[in-house]
C-alpha positions as CSV (number, residue, x, y, z in Angstrom):
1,X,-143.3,-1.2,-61.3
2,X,-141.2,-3.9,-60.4
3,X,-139.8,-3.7,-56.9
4,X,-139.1,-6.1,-53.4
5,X,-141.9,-5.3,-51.3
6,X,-141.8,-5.7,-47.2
7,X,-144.9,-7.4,-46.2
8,X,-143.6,-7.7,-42.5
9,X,-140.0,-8.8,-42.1
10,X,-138.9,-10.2,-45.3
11,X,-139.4,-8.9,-48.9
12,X,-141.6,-10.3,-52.1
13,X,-140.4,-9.4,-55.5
14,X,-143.5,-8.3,-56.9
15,X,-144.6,-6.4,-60.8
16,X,-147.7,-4.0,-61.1
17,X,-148.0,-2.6,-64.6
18,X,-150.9,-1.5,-66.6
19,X,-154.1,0.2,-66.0
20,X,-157.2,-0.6,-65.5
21,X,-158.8,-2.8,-62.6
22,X,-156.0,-4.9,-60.6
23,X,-155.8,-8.5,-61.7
24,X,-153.4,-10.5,-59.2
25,X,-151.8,-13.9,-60.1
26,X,-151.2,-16.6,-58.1
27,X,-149.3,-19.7,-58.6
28,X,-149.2,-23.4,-58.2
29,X,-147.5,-24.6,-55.2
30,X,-143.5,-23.5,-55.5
31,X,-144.3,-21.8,-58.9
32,X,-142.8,-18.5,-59.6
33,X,-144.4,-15.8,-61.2
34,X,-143.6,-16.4,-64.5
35,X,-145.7,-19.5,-64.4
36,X,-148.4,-17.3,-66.2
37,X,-146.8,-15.6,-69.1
38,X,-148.1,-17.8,-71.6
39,X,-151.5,-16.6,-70.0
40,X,-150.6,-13.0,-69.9
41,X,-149.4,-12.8,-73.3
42,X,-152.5,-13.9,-74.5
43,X,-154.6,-11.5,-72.3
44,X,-156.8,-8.8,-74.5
45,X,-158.3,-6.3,-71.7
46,X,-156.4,-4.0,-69.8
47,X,-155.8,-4.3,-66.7
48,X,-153.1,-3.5,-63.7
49,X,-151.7,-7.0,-63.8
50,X,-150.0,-7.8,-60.2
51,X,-147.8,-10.9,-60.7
52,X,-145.6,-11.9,-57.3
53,X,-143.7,-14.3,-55.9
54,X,-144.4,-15.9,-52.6
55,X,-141.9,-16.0,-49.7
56,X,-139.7,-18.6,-50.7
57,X,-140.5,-19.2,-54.0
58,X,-138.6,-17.7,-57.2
59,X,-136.7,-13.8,-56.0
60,X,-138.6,-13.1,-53.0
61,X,-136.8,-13.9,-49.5
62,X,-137.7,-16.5,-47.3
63,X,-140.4,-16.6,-44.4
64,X,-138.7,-15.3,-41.3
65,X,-137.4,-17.8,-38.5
66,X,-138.5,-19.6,-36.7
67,X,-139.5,-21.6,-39.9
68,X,-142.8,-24.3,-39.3
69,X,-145.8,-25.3,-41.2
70,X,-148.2,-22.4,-42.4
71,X,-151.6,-22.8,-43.1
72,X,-153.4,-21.0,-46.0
73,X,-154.4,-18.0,-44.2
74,X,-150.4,-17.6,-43.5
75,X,-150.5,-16.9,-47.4
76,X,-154.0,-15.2,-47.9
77,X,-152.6,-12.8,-45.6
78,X,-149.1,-12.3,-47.0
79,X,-150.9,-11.2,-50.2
80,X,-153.6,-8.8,-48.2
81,X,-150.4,-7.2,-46.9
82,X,-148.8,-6.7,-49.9
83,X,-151.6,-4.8,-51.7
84,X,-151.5,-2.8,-49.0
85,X,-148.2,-1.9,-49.5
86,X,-148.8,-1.2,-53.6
87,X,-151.3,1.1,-52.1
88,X,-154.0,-1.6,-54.5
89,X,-156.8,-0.2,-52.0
90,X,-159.7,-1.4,-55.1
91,X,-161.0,-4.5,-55.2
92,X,-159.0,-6.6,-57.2
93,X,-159.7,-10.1,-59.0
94,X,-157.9,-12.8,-58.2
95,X,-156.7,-15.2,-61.0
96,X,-155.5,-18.6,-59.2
97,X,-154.2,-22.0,-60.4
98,X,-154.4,-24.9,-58.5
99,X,-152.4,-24.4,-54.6
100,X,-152.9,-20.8,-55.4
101,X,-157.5,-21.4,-56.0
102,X,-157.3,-22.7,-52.3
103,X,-155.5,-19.1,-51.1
104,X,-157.9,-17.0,-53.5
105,X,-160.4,-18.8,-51.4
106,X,-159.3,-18.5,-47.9
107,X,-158.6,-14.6,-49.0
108,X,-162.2,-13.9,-50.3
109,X,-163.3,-15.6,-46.7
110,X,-161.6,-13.3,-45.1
111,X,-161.9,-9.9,-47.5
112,X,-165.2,-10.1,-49.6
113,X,-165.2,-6.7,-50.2
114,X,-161.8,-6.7,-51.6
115,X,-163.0,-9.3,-54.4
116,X,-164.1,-8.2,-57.6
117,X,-163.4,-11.5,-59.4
118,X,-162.5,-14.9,-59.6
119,X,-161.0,-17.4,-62.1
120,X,-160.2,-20.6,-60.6
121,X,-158.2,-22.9,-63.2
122,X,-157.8,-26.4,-61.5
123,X,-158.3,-25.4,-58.1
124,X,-156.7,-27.9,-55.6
125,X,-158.7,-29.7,-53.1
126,X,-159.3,-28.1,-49.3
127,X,-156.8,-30.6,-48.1
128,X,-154.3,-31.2,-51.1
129,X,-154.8,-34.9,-50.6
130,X,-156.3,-36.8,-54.0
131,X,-155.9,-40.3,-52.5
132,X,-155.3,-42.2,-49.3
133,X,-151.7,-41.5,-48.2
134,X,-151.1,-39.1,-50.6
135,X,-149.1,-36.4,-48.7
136,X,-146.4,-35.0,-51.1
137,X,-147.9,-31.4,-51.2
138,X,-146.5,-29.8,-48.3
139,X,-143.6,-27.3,-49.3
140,X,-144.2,-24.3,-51.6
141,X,-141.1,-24.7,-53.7
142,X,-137.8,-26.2,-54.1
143,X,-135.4,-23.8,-52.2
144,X,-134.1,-24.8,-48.9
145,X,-136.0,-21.9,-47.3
146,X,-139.0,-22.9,-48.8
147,X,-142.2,-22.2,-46.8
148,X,-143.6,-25.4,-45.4
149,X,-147.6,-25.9,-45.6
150,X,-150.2,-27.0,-43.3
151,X,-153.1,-28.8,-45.3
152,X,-154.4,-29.7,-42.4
153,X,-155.2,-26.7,-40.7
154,X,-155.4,-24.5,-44.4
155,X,-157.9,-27.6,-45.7
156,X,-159.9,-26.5,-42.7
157,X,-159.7,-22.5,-43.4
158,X,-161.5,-23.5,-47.1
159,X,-165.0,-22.4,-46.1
160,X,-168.0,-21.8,-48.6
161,X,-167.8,-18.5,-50.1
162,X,-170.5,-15.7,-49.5
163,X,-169.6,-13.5,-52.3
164,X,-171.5,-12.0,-55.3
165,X,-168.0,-11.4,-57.3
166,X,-167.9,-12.5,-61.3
167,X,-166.4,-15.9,-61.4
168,X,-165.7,-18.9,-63.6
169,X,-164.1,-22.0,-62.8
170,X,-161.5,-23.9,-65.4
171,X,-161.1,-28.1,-65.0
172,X,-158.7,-30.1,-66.9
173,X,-159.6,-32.5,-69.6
174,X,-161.3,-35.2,-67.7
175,X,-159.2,-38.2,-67.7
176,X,-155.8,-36.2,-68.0
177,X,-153.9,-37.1,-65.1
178,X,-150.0,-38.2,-65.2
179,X,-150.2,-40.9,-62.3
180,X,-151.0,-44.1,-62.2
181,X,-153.0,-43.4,-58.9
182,X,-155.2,-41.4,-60.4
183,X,-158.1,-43.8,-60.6
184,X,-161.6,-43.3,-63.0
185,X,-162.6,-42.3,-59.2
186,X,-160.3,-39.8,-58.5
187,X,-161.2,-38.2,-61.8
188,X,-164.9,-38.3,-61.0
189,X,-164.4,-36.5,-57.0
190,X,-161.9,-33.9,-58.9
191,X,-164.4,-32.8,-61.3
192,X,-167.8,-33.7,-58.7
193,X,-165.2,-31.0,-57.0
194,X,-165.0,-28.2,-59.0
195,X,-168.8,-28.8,-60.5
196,X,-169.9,-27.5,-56.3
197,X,-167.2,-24.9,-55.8
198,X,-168.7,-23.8,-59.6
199,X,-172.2,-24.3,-58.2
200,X,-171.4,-22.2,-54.9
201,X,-170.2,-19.2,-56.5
202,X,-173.1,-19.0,-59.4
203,X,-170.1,-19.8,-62.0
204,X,-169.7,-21.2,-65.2
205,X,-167.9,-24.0,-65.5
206,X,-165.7,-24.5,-68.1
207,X,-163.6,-28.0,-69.2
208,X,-160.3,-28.0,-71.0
209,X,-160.2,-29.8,-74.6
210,X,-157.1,-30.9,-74.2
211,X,-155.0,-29.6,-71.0
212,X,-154.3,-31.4,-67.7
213,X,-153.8,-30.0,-64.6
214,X,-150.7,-27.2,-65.8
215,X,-153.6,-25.9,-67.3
216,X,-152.1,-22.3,-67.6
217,X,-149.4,-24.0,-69.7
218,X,-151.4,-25.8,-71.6
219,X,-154.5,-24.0,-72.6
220,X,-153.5,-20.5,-72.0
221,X,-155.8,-18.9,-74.4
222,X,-158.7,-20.6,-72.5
223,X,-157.6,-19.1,-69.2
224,X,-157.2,-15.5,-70.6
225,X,-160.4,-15.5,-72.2
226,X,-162.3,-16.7,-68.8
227,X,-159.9,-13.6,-67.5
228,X,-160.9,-11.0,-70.1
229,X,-164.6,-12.0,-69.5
230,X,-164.4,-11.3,-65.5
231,X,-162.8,-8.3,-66.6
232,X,-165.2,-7.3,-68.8
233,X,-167.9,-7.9,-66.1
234,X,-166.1,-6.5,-63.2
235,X,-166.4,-2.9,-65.8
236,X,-170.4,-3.3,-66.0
237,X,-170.6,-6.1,-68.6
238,X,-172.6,-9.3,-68.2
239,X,-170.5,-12.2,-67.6
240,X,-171.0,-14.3,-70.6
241,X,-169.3,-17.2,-72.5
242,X,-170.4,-17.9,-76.0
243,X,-170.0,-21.6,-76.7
244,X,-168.5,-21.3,-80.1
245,X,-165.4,-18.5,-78.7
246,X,-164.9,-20.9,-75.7
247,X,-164.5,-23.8,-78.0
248,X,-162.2,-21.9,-80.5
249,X,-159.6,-21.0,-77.8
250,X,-159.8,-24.7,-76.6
251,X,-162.6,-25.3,-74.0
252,X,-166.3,-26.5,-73.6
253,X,-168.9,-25.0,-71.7
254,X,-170.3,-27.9,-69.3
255,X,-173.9,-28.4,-66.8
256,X,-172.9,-29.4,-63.6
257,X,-173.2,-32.2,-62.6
258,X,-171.8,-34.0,-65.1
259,X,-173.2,-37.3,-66.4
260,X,-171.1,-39.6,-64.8
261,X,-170.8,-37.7,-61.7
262,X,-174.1,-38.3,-60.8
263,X,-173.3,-42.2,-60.0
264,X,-170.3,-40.6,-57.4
265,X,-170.5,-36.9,-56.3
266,X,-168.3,-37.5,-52.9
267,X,-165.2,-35.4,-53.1
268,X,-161.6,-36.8,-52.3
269,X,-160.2,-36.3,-49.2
């Protein structure tokens, strides 16, 4: 069913096909939708896949007037709103990259009992920052009606999660990072990162062979099998990742922490 939704004022164009338990999507920051096809062509479970755009971003309108930075509940709650409206009254599982792992988060704060699952592929820190004066994270696309973004406030909303939901947690190759700025150090409080948000929700955690941080472009194979598995256990199966079928479809199983994390476990800011 593909269709504009209202969710309060303006409209998101949003896509719920399939059956089976509802898996929705969401995207790096200013990504539309379609971000993920590579990932959902590769999906094998069924599922009702909901795929959306945020206000702003790709065919959905804009954020009403008065436009001003919005903090990550402002999007946590854009997406309860339109479940509600797809009448999507099961728990669903939330598949996030990056921008969109720090709204899956704030969401599961707020709605535990409308989790049933997690993948978190290169979740973004609390506050978007990865080193000192590094602010250029702060609008959710390119249009001119874009919706601007507190980190400040949203970096505050990313509380520890108290949920028992199936998850898994996805990190780029370690070292695979386009900027210069992204120091040995950087690398190490990304990972140190994700090895605690991993550790917090009982997750496996699972390295890319070769991806950086467009991880769903990269490696989508990887992603949809760590998505067919929370499937899989969301439908009474235990969650389980073979080593040899995560490293044919490009990943490696890892222990937290790491080796050389253990010399510098402190997070970014």
């Amino acid at each position: 069913m593909v269709a504009m939704v209202d969710v309060g004022g303006y409209r998101l164009f949003a896509n719920l096909d399939g059956d089976g338990p509802v898996v929705a999507w969401l995207t790096g920051i200013g990504e539309p939708w379609s971000s993920w096809s590579a990932t959902l062509a590769q999906l094998g479970r069924p599922a009702a896949r909901l795929v959306y755009d945020r206000g702003g971003v790709g065919a959905s309108e804009p954020v009403p007037e008065p436009q001003r930075p919005r903090p990550y509940s402002h999007f946590a709650e854009e997406l309860a709103r339109l479940l509600v409206a797809l009448n999507a009254t099961e728990p669903v599982i939330l598949v996030a990259h990056s921008f969109g792992c720090n709204i899956a988060r704030v969401f599961a704060r707020r709605y535990p009992t409308r989790v049933a699952g997690l993948v978190l592929a290169e979740p973004s820190m609390p506050y978007l920052a990865l080193w000192p004066g590094d602010d250029s994270y702060r609008i959710d696309g390119d249009r001119a009606d874009a919706t601007h973004i507190d980190p400040d406030r949203g970096g505050d909303e990313v509380l520890s999660l108290e949920i028992s939901a199936p998850a898994v947690v996805l990190t780029r190759t370690p070292g695979r990072w386009r900027s210069p700025q992204a120091t040995e150090a950087v690398d190490r409080d990304w990972r140190a990162a994700h090895c605690r948000l991993a550790a917090e929700l009982a997750a496996p955690h699972i390295l890319a062979v070769n991806a950086g941080h467009q991880i769903n472009y990269d490696a989508p194979e990887l992603v949809a099998h760590a998505v067919d598995r929370v499937i899989d256990a969301v439908s009474g199966a235990p969650l389980v990742f073979e080593p040899v079928r995560v490293n044919a479809v490009g990943g490696q199983l890892t222990k937290c922490p790491h080796p050389d994390l253990e010399r510098n476990d402190t997070p970014g800011s």
